[in-house]
N, C-alpha and C positions, 0 to 999 in steps of 0.2 A: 434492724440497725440498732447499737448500743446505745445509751442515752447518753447526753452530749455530758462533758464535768466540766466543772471550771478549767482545769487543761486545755482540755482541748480545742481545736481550731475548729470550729463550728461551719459546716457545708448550707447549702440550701437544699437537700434534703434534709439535715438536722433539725432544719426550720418549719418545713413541712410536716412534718411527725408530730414533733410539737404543737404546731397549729390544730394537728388535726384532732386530736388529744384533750387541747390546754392545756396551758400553760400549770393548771389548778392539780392537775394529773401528772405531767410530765413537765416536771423544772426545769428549765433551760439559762444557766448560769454562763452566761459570752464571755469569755475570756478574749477569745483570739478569732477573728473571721477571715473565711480561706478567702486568697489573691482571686483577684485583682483589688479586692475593695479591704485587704486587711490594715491597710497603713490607717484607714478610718475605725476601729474598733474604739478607739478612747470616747467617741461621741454619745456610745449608746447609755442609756439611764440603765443602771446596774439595778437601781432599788424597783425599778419598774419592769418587770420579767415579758408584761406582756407588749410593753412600747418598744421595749429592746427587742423584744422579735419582728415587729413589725417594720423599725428601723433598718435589723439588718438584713431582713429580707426585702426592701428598699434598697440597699449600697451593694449587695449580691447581683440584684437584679438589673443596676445600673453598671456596675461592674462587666457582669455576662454583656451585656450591650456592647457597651465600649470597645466590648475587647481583654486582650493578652496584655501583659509586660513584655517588650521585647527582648529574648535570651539574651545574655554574654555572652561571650566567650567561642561563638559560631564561627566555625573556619568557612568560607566561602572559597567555590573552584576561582581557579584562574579566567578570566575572561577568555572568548574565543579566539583562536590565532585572526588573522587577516584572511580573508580568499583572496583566492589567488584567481580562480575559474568565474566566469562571468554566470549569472542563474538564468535560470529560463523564465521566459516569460510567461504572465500570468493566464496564457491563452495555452501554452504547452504545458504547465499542471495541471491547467484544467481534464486536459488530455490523459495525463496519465493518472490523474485522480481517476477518471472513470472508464478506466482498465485495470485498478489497483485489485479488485479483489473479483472480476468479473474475467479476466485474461490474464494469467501472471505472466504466461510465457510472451505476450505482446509488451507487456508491462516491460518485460528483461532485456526485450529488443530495443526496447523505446531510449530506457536508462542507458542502456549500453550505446548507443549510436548517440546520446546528448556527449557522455562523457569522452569520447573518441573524439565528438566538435568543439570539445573542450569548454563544457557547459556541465554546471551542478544540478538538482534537482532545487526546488524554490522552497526558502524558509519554513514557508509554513505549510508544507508536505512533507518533511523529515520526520514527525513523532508517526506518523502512517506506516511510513518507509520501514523508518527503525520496526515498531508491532511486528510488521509484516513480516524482515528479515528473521524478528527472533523465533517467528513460527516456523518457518522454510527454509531451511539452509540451503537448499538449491537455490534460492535467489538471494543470498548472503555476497555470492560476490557482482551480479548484478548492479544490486543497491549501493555495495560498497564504491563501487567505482563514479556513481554519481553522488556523493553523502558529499564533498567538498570537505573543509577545512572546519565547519560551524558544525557541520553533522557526524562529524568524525565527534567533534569534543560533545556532542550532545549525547552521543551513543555514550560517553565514558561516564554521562551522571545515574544511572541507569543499572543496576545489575543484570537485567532483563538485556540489555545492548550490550552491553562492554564487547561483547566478540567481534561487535563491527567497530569498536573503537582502532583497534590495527589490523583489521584483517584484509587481505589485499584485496585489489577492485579487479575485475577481469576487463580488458580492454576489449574482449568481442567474444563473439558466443562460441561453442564446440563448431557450428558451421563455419562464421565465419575464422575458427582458427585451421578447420580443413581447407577453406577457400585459401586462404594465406598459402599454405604452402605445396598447395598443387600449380605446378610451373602452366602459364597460357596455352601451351602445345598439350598437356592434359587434360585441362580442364576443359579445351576444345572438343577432343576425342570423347570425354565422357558425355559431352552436350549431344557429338552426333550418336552417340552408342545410345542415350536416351530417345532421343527419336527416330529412330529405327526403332524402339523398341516402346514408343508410345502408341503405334497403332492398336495392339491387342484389347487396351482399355477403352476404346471408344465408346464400344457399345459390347464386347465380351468382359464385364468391367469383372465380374464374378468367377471369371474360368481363371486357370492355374497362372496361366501367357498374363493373361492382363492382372494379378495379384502382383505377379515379379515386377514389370513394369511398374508399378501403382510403389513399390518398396523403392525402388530402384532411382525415383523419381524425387517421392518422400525426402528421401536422404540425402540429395544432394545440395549444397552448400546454396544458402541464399545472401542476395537477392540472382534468381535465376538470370539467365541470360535472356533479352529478347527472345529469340526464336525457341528456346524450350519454354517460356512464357506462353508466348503465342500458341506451341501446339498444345501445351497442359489446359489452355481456354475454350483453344480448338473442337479437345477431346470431350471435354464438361459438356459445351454444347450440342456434340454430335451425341454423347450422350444421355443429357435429358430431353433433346427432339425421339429419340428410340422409347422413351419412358410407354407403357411400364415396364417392356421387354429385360432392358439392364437394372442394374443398380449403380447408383451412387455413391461414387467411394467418398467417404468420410473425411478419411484421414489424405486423400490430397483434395477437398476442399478446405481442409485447416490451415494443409500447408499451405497452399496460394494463398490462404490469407496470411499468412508473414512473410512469405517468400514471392510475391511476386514485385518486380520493379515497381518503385515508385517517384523516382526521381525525373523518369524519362517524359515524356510529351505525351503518349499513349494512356488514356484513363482506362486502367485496368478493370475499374471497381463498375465501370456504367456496362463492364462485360460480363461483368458476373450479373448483375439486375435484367440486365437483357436474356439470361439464361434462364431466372429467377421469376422471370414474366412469360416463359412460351407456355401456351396453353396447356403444354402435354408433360410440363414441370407438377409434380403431387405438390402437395400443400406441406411436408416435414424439409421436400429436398429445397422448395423456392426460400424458406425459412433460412435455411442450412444455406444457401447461396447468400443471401440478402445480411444474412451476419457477416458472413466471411467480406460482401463489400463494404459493410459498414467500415469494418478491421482495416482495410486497403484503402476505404476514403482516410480515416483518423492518422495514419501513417504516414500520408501521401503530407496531409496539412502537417502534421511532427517534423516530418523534414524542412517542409520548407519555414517553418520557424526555426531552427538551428542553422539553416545556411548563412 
């Protein structure tokens, strides 16, 4: 560091140098001492080099304390509009807090079915939200559709956000926008065309027959219907009672856990644990059952906080 002159605005590093030095070695003539504490530089004894140092590393160091001047001249955003959407309760963030980075696709579900009941996600889950959107543009419109009025203008202070400051909200997922526009008399026929074609999976869950079935199944728009509910529960069971003979499809214990009813009377989730607990259940599949009930209790409770 340069040696301080009478010019210059003298730091608390200028002071420390000097210190370290003395004063006897390296002169330190204050002129000017950097802010917060310059308006006080007239106080220090000029003929005295070394009370002057100590002085002003006293009003520096009280300074540093204190604090800042505060700026001029800061343009501040506009305050946030009004919401319009009621927020969820502090018992339904809790919820989706702890799907946020553990299930995003239940997370999508969750957001989307509040925003449809015409409900925000809660204050102090939006800087989450936001992170989370700016990583995943697949859940970009998820998010969007629950960010309300406060989250929308939170996303715009943000360079990292601003895409969810207007980007639009999806009101239901890819299923439910297939569920939507398949007419009752369809969606009936694809239900019985499923089950006709869920027996292959019971216990042949690996051969060609029950794969189709297993895709066929997968793909179809949730929340399923009762009775294709019941035989995809059906199959699970009649499948891990066969263990080790079959195997356990994966990907439709994922799906029944988002896609099975949860509104109805029937506790889906004590039939996935009752599967999860037969003796002849291995220890990877009871795990893999026992999640997917967790998913179908936490859903089951989401809803009935939005009604």
């Amino acid at each position: 560091m340069s040696q301080a002159t009478a010019d210059s605005v003298v730091a608390f590093d200028d002071l420390v140098m000097a210190a370290t030095v003395g004063v006897a070695r390296r002169p330190l003539r204050i002129a000017a001492i950097d802010a917060p504490a310059a308006g006080y530089a007239g106080v220090l004894d000029t003929d005295d080099q070394a009370a002057a140092l100590l002085d002003a590393a006293a009003l520096l160091d009280a300074g540093r304390r204190a604090g800042v001047r505060p700026v001029r001249g800061v343009a501040f955003p506009a305050r946030a509009p009004e919401e319009e959407a009621r927020e969820l309760s502090a018992r339904a963030g809790r919820m989706l807090r702890q799907v946020a980075t553990s299930d995003t696709e239940t997370l999508a579900d969750l957001l989307i079915a509040a925003a449809a009941a015409g409900y925000r996600a809660p204050a102090p889950l939006l800087p989450a939200l936001l992170d989370t959107a700016a990583r995943s543009k697949a859940l970009r419109p998820a998010i969007a559709a629950a960010l309300g009025a406060r989250g929308r203008w939170l996303a715009a202070q943000r360079q990292e956000w601003r895409a969810l400051a207007n980007a639009d909200g999806v009101g239901w997922t890819e299923d439910s926008r297939l569920a939507a526009v398949l007419p009752p008399d369809v969606r009936a026929s694809r239900v019985a065309a499923l089950l006709t074609a869920a027996a292959p999976f019971a216990v042949a869950a690996g051969g060609a027959g029950g794969a189709g079935a297993i895709d066929d199944v997968t793909s179809f728009p949730g929340p399923w219907p009762d009775d294709l509910a019941n035989a995809v529960l059906s199959a699970l069971f009649r499948t891990v009672s066969a263990a080790p003979r079959s195997r356990l499809p994966r990907e439709l214990v994922q799906s029944a856990a988002r896609k099975l009813p949860v509104t109805g009377p029937r506790d889906h989730a004590a039939e996935l644990e009752r599967c999860a607990n037969l003796g002849t259940c291995p220890a990877p599949w009871s795990a893999m059952l026992r999640r997917a009930a967790e998913t179908v209790t936490l859903r089951r409770a989401f809803y009935k906080e939005i009604r």
